[in-house]
N, C-alpha and C positions, 0 to 999 in steps of 0.2 A: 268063408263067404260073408259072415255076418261082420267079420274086421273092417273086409273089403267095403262094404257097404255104410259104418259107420265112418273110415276115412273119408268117402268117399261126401258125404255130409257133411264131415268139419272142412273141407276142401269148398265147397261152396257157401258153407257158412261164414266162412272169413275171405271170401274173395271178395276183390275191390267195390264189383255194383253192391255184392250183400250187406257189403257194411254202410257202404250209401245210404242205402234201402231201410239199414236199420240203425242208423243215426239220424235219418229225416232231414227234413228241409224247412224251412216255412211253412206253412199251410193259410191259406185264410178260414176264417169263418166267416157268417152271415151277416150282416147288419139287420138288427133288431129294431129300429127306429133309437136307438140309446144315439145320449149326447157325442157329439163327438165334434163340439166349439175344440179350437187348436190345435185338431191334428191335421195330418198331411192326405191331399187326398192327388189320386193319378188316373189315368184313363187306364182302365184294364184290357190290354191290348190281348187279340186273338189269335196268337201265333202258338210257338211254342217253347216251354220253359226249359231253360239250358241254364246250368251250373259248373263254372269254370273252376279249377281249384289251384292254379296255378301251371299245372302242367297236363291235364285232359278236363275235354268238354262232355259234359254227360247232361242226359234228357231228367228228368223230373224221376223219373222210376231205374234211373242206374244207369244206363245206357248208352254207349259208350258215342260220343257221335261224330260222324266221317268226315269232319269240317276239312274244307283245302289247307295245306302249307300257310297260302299265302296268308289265308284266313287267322290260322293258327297265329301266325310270328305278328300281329294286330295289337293280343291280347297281355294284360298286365303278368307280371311273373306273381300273383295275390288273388284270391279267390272274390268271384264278382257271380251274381246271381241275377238272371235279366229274362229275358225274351226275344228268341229267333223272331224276325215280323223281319213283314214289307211295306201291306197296307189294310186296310180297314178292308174285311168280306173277301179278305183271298187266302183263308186257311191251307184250303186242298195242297194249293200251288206250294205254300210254305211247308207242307207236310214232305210232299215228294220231293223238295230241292232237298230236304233234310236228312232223308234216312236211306238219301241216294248210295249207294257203295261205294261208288265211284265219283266221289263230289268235284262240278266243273265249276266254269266260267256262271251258273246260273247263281252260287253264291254272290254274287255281286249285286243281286236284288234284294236282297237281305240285311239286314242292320241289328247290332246286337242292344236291346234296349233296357239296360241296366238300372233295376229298381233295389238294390243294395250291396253291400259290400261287408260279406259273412263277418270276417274275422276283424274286422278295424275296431279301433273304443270309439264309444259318445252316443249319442241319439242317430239318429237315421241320416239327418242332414250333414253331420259331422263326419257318419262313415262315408258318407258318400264326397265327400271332399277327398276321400284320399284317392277317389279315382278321378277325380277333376281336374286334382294336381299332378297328376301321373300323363293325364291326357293331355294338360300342356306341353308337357315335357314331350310325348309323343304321338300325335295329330295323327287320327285316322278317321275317315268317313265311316267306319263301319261299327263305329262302338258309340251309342248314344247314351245320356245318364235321361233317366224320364222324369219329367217336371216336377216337381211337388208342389203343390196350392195349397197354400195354409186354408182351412175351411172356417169359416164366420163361426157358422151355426149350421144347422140340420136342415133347415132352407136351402142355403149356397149348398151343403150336398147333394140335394134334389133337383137341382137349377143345371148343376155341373151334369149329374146323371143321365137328364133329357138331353141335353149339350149334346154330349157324347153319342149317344144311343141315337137321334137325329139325325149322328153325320154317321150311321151306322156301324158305330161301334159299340163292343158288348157289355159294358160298363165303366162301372169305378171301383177304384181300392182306395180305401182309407186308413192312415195308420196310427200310431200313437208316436208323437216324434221321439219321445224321451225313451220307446222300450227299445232292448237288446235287440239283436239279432236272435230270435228264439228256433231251436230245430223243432219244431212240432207245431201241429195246428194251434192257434191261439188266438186269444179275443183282441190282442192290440192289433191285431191287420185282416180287415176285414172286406167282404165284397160286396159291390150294393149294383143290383140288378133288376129289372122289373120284371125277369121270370128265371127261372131255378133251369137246370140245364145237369140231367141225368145220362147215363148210358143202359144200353139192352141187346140183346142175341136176338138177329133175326131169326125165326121160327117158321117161317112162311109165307108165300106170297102168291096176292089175290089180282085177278084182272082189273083190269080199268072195264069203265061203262062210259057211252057218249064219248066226248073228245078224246075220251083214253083206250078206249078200246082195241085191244091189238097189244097192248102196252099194263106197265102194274099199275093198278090202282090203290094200293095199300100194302102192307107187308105187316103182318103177325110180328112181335118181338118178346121175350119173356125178358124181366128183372130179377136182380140178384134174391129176391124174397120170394120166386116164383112164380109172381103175376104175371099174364100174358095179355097183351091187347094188342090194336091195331094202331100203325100209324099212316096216315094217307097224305097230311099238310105235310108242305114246305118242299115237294120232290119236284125238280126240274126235268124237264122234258128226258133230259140224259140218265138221271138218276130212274126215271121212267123205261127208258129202252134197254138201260143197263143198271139194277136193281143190284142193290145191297147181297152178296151171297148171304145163302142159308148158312150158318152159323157165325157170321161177320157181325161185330160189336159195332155198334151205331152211335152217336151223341144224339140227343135231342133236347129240345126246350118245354117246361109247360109253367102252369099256370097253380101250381099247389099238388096236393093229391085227394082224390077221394076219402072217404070212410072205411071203402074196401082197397086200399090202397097201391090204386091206379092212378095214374098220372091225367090231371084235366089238361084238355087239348093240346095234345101234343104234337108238337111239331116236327119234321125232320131236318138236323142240320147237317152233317158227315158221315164217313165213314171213318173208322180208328183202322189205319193202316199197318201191318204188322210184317216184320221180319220174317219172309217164309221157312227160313232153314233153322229160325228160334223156335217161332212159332207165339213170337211174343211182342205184346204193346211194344210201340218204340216211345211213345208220346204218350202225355197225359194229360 
């Protein structure tokens, strides 16, 4: 039994999402107000992160994802790192075309929005030519390369941020043109937002008073540290009459944390949608 059980580990230890998982990807870190005169900066679009590697598409956490044929035969024979999107404040929708099983014709609202290209040499702009030159060669509406701004100074980053954020989008990434492609969180690509954007387990949920009554008013959620609070902002009428299930993982936005480290005004943005028969994130 105990053989059984250790094969049974190296069998998922070395399968294809695990090693994903544990060779990483990009990650951003924060922007600290540090300079960052000449690097490259992009609207940080709010879709979801997909990783091509030539021959399958996988979600940010391994996962393997159900893109059509059509979709598929699009894509370079070279690995490109980008983001599933449609448009500004329609995550949900981009969620469910995505982790559909059965993926149809709604792929077509969708665009793959490529902000590098793993394995190429040179600085960020240089990799990314090698998919420019490739998409000459082969014109498809569904694979886009995303802009890069060279950034002045830490002003023009603040200018661009409002920009974006404005046209209600969720921010900017900023990069260092000259670093590698690195697999791991790291300080050359960073994210700059005017509030932080955590997740939590619903725990509970509390009536509505006045216009809501009948309906949730708040829903209890605990954090990965144990802390449990209430979130009430940001819930649509829908999200009201049909509430976050008890134990369903949430996104939400706030504004720093406390001393006792709870999140100040927290807002509600999603739900993190998961493979019933996994039992697991598909997205991240």
């Amino acid at each position: 039994m105990r053989l059984f059980v250790v094969l049974l580990s190296l069998l998922f230890w070395f399968s294809p999402v695990t090693l994903l998982a544990k060779e990483n990807i990009l990650l951003l870190k924060t922007w600290k107000g540090q300079d960052v005169s000449g690097w490259l900066m992009s609207e940080k679009l709010d879709g979801i992160r997909a990783i091509w590697d030539g021959r399958t598409l996988r979600t940010r956490g391994g996962k393997e994802v159900a893109a059509p044929q059509w979709f598929m035969k699009t894509l370079p024979p070279f690995a490109i790192d980008g983001e599933l999107w449609s448009r500004r404040g329609n995550f949900q929708n981009i969620q469910t075309i995505v982790m559909d099983h059965q993926p149809g014709e709604r792929w077509q609202e969708l665009t793959y929005n490529i902000f590098d290209v793993p394995d190429a040499e040179g600085g960020l702009q240089h990799r990314l030519t090698k998919l420019a030159g490739w998409l000459q060669l082969h014109p498809t509406p569904y694979i886009h390369i995303l802009e890069q701004i060279p950034c002045r100074n830490n002003a023009h980053l603040e200018a661009f941020r409002r920009e974006i954020e404005a046209k209600g989008g969720e921010g900017v990434v900023v990069r260092d043109p000259d670093a590698p492609y690195e697999k791991k969180r790291t300080a050359n690509a960073l994210k700059v937002k005017s509030f932080e954007d955590d997740e939590c387990v619903v725990t509970a949920h509390h009536g509505g008073k006045g216009q809501f009554v009948g309906m949730l008013g708040a829903f209890s959620c605990r954090l990965p540290n144990g802390k449990v609070f209430k979130i009430g902002s940001g819930l649509k009428k829908n999200d009201r009459l049909n509430p976050p299930a008890i134990g369903a993982t949430v996104t939400f936005k706030h504004q720093g944390w406390t001393n006792g480290g709870k999140p100040r005004f927290p807002v509600f943005l999603r739900v993190r949608i998961m493979k019933p028969e996994e039992n697991t994130i598909i997205v991240d």
